[in-house]
C-alpha positions in Angstrom: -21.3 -10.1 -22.4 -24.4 -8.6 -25.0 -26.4 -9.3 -21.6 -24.1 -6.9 -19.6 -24.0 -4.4 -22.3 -27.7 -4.5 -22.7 -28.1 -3.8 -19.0 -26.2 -1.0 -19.0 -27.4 0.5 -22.5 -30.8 0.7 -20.9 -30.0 4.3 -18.9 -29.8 6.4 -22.1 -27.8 8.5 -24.8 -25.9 11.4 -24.3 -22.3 12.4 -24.7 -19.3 13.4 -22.4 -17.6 10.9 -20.1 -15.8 12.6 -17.2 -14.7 11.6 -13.7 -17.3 12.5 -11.3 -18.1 11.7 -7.6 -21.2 9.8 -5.8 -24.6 11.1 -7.0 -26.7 11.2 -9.8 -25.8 9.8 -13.0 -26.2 12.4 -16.1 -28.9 10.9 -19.0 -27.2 8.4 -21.3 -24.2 7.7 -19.0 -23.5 4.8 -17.0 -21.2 5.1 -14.0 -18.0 2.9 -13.9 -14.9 3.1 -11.3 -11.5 2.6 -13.2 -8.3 0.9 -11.3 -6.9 -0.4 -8.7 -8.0 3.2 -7.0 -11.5 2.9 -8.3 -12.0 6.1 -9.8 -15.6 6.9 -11.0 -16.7 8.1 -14.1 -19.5 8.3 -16.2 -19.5 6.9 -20.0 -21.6 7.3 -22.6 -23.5 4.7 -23.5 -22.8 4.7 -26.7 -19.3 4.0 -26.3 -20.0 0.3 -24.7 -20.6 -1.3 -28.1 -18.0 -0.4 -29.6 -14.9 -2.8 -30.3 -12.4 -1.2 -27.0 -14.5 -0.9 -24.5 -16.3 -4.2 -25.3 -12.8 -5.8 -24.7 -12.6 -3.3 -21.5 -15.8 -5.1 -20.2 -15.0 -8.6 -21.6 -11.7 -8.2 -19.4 -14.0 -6.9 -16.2 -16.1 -10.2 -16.6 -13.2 -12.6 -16.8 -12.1 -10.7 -13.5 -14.5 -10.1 -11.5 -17.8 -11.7 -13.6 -20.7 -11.0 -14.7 -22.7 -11.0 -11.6 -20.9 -7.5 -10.1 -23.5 -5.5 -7.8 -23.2 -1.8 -7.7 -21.2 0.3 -10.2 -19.3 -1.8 -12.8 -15.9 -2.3 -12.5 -13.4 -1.7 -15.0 -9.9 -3.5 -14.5 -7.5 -0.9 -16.5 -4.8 2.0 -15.1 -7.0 5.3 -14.8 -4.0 7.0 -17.3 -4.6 4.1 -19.9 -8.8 4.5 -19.6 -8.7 8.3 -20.2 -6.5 8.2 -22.8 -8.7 5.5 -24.4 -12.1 6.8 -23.4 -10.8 10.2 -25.3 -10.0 8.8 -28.4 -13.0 6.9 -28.4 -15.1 10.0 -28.0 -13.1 12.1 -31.0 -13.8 9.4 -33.2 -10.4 10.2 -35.1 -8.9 6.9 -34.7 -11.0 4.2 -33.9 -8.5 1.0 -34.4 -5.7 3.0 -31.9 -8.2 2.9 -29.4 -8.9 -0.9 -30.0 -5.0 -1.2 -30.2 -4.5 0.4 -26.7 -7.4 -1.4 -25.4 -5.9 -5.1 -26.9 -2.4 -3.9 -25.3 -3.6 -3.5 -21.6 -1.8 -6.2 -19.3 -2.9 -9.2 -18.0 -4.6 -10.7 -20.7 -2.6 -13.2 -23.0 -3.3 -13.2 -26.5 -4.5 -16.8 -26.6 -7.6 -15.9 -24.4 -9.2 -13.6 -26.3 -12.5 -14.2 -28.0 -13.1 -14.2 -31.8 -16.0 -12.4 -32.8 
């Protein structure tokens, strides 16, 4: 998982994460598509380490590993990622957007990793 984060940390800082089509990636974003209808967007990188969207990509390992080619994956409903992506960014609440993130389906409680 830190190697997957680290690999995608490398393009860069900046802030915003929208939806966006094929093309170039803004500095300090890393493209993802989100869904079962793949919808790309670009995060910031800064966002990856924290406590959600680490469980975001610790559930895109378990399905489809760590060895995925091309823009990352993210296994979460589109509605669910914007919603969590936002609070993320505003900073307000911090443990809601690990709550929402911890209540996505198809993950059982007993699989989760302990930090």
């Amino acid at each position: 998982m830190k190697r997957l984060i680290r690999r995608l940390s490398r393009v860069g800082d900046s802030s915003g994460c929208h939806a966006t089509s094929k093309g170039a990636v803004a500095e300090g974003h890393v493209p993802v598509h989100v869904g079962e209808e793949m919808e790309r967007f670009e995060v910031r990188t800064e966002l990856l380490a924290l406590p959600p969207f680490v469980e975001l990509l610790r559930r895109a390992a378990q399905e489809y590993g760590y060895n995925q080619r091309g823009v990352l994956r993210i296994p979460c409903p589109v509605p669910i990622f914007r919603t969590l992506i936002g609070s993320l960014s505003d900073s307000a609440d911090p443990s809601a957007a690990r709550d929402l993130a911890l209540s996505l389906p198809g993950v059982d409680g007993d699989d989760r990793h302990q930090p």
